[in-house]
C-alpha positions as semicolon CSV with decimal commas, in nm:
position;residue;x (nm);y (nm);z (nm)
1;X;4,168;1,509;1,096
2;X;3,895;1,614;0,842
3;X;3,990;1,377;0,623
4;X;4,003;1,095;0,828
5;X;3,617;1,168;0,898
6;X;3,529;1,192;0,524
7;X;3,723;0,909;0,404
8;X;3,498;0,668;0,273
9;X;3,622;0,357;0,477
10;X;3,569;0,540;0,815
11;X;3,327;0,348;1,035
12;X;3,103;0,634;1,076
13;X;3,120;0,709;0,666
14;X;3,060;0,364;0,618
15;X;2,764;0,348;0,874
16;X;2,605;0,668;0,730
17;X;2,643;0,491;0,359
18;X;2,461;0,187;0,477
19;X;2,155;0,428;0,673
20;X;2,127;0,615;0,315
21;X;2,122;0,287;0,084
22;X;1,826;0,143;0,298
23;X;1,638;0,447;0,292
24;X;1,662;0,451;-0,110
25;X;1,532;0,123;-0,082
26;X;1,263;0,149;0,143
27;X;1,137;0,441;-0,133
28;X;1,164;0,198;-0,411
29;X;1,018;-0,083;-0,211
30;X;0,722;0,179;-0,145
31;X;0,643;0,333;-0,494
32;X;0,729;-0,015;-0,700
33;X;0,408;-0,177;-0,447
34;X;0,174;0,116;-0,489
35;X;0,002;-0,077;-0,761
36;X;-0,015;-0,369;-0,458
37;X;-0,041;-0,640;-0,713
38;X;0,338;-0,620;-0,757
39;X;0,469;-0,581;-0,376
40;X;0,566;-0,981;-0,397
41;X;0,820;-0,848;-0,708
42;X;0,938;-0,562;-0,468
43;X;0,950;-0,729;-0,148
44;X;1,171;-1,033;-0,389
45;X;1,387;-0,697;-0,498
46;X;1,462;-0,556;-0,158
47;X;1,572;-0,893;-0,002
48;X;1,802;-0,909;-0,299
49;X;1,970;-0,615;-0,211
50;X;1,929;-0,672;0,118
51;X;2,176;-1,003;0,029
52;X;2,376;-0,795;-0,154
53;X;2,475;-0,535;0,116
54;X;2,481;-0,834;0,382
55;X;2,748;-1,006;0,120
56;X;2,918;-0,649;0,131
57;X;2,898;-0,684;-0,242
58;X;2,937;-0,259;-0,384
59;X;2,693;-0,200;-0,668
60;X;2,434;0,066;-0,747
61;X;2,125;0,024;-0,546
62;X;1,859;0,123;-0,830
63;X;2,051;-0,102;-1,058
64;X;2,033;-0,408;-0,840
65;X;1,673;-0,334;-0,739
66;X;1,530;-0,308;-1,054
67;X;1,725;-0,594;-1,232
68;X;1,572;-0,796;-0,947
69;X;1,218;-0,646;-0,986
70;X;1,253;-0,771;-1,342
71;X;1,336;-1,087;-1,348
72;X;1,108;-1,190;-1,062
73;X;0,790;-0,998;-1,152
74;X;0,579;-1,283;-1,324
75;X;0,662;-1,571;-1,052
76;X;0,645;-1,292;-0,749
77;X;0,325;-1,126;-0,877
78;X;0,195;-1,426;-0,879
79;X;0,291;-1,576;-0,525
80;X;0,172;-1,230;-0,417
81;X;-0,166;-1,315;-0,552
82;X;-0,173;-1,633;-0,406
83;X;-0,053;-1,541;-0,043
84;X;-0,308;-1,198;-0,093
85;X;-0,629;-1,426;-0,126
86;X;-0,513;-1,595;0,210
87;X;-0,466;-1,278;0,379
88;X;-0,819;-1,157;0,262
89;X;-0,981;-1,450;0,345
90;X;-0,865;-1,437;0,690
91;X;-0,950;-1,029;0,739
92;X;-1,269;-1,113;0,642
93;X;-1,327;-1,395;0,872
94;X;-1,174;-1,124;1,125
95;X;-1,448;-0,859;1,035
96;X;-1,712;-1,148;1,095
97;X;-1,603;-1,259;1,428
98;X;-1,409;-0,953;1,605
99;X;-1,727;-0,876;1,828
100;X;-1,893;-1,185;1,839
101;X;-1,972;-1,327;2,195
102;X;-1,876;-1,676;2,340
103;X;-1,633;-1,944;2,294
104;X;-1,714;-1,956;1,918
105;X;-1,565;-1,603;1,859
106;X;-1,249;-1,646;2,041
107;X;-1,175;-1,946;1,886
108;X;-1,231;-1,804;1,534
109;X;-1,017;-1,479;1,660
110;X;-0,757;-1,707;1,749
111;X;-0,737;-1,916;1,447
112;X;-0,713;-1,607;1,242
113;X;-0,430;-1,455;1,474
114;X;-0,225;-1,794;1,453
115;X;-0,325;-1,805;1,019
116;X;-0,131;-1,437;1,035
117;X;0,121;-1,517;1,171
118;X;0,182;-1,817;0,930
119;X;0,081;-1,592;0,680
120;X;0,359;-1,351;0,733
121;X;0,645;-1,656;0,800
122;X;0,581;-1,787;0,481
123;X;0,601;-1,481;0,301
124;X;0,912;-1,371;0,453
125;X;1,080;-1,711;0,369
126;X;0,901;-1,756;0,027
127;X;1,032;-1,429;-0,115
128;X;1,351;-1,471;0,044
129;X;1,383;-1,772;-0,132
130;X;1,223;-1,591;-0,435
131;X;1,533;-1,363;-0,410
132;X;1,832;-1,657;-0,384
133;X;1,640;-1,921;-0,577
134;X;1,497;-2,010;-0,905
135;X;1,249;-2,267;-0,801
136;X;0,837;-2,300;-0,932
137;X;0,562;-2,112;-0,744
138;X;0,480;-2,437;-0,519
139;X;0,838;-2,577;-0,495
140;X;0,914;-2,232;-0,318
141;X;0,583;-2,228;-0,072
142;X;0,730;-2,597;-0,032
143;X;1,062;-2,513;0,087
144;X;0,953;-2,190;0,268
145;X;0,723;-2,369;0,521
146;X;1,034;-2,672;0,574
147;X;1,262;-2,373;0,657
148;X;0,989;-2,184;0,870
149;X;0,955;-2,483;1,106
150;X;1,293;-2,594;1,117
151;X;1,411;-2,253;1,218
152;X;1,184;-2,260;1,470
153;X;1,396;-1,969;1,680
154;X;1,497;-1,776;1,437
155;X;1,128;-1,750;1,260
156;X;1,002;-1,636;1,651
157;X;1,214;-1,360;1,639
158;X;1,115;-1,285;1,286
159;X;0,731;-1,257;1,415
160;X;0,809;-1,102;1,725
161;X;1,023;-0,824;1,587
162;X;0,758;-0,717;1,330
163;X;0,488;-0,756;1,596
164;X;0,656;-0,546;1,854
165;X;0,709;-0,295;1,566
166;X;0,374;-0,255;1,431
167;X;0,196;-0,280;1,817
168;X;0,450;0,019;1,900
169;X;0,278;0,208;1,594
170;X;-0,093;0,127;1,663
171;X;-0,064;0,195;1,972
172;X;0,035;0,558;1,956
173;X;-0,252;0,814;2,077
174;X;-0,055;1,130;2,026
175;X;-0,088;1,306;1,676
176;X;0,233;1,415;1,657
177;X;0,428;1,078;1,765
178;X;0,218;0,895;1,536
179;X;0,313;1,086;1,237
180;X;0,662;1,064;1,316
181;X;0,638;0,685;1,301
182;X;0,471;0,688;0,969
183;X;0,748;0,892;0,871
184;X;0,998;0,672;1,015
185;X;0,821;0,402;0,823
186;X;0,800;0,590;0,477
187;X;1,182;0,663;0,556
188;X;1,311;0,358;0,641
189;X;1,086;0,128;0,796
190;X;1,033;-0,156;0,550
191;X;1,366;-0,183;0,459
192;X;1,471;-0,178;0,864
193;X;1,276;-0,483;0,971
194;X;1,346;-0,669;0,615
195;X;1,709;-0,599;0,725
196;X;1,725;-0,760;1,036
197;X;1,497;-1,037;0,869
198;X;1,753;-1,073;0,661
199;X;2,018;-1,077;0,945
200;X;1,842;-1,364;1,111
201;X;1,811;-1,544;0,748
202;X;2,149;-1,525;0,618
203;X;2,258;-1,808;0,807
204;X;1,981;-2,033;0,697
205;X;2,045;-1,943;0,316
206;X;2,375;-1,917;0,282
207;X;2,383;-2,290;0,438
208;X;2,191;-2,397;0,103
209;X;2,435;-2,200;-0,130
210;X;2,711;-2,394;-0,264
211;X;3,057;-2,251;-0,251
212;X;3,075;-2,161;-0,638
213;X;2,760;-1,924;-0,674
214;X;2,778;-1,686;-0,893
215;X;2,527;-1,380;-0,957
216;X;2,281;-1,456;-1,244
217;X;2,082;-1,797;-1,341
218;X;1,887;-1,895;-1,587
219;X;1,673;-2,146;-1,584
220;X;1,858;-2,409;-1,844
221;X;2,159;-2,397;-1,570
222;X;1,937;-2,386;-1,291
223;X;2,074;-2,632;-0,954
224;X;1,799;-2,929;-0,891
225;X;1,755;-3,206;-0,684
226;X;1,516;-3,492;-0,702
227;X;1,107;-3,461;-0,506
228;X;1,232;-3,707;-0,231
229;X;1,499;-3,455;-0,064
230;X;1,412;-3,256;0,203
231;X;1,431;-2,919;0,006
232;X;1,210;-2,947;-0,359
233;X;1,340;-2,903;-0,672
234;X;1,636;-2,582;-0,513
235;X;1,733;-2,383;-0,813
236;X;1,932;-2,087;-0,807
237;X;1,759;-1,788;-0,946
238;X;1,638;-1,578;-1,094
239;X;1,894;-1,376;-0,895
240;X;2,161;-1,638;-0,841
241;X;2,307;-1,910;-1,072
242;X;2,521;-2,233;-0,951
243;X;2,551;-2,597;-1,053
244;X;2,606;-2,846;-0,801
245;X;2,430;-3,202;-0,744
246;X;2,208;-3,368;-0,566
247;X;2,456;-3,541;-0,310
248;X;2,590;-3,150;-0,246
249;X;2,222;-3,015;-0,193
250;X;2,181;-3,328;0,081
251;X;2,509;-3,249;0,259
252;X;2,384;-2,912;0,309
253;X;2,036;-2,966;0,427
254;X;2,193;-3,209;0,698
255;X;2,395;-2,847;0,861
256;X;2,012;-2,723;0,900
């Protein structure tokens, strides 16, 4: 009986496993964004894996995170830049208006609530993209806002889960059950939510994947498609390669 519960391919084995490999990645994901400027290279690196372990593809975590890290840490860093000066722009605007009186302050409050939660669609899609896809920095904002609004649904529950998440946290008055949670997040809170983002993604981007992908790209091989289809440009890379053509890329878009 023992070794039927420490055989390896026992659900509960196999469920354990999967609970350990997203709490090494939620560490990496943590310590490879402590310098912040590089969180869009580790966010690209966990969805990766995150791919990976969804494809039930068995590789070294660390291995897969960091070949990922490398490849996309010029392009990430610098959508991470990009989508940072948005996100300051609209804290500031925040710290200017949150006590302001009268219809002019609500209206600025609002604006910045609805800009966050754009803000945090498109990054979600952008470096899930970043992940699957080698594409150029505004071919991949491109395609992430198409695929933001035309998963309406799934991009709502996307917002709502991290929402409910974070409002959970905040809201916490107890000493004790509020360092729990940060533990819980330092554990394996990133990589929870990115995993269920990933659940609700999966669909959407393996839809765009054509049947003969393989695992590496460069960008001399790299899948494209002309500026008038309804994705831009849709390579596959840095962590995917494929060839296909542009007829292929339409048929697929149409299943969105």
């Amino acid at each position: 009986m023992l070794r039927g519960i420490f055989n390896l391919d026992n659900p509960v084995m196999r469920f354990l496993g999967r609970i350990a490999d997203l709490m090494l990645l939620n560490l990496l994901f943590i310590v490879c964004s402590l310098p912040i400027v590089t969180i869009g290279a580790s966010l690209s690196a966990m969805y990766y894996c995150l791919f990976k372990i969804k494809d039930e593809e068995e590789g070294y975590i660390i291995k897969k995170f960091f070949h990922s890290f490398r490849d996309n840490l010029k392009q990430a860093t610098a959508m991470w830049l990009i989508m940072l000066v948005f996100f300051a722009i609209l804290f500031l605007e925040f710290l200017m208006y949150r006590e302001a009186a009268g219809t002019a302050g609500s209206v600025v409050r609002s604006i910045v609530l609805i800009g966050l939660i754009f803000w945090y669609l498109i990054t979600t899609y952008a470096f899930a993209l970043q992940s699957k896809f080698y594409n150029t920095i505004k071919n991949t904002f491109h395609n992430a806002v198409l695929l933001m609004f035309a998963n309406g649904p799934r991009s709502i529950a996307i917002i709502a889960l991290t929402a409910a998440v974070i409002a959970f946290t905040l809201m916490q008055k107890e000493v004790i059950v509020l360092w729990n949670l940060i533990l819980a997040w330092i554990l394996i809170g990133f990589s929870g939510i990115a995993t269920v983002n990933v659940q609700l993604l999966y669909p959407v981007i393996k839809k765009l994947m054509p049947e003969d992908a393989g695992d590496e790209v460069t960008p001399d091989n790299a899948f494209s498609v002309d500026e008038s289809a309804d994705l831009t440009n849709l390579g596959y890379g840095p962590a995917e390669e494929a060839s296909g053509s542009s007829e292929d890329l339409h048929q697929r878009l149409e299943k969105l």
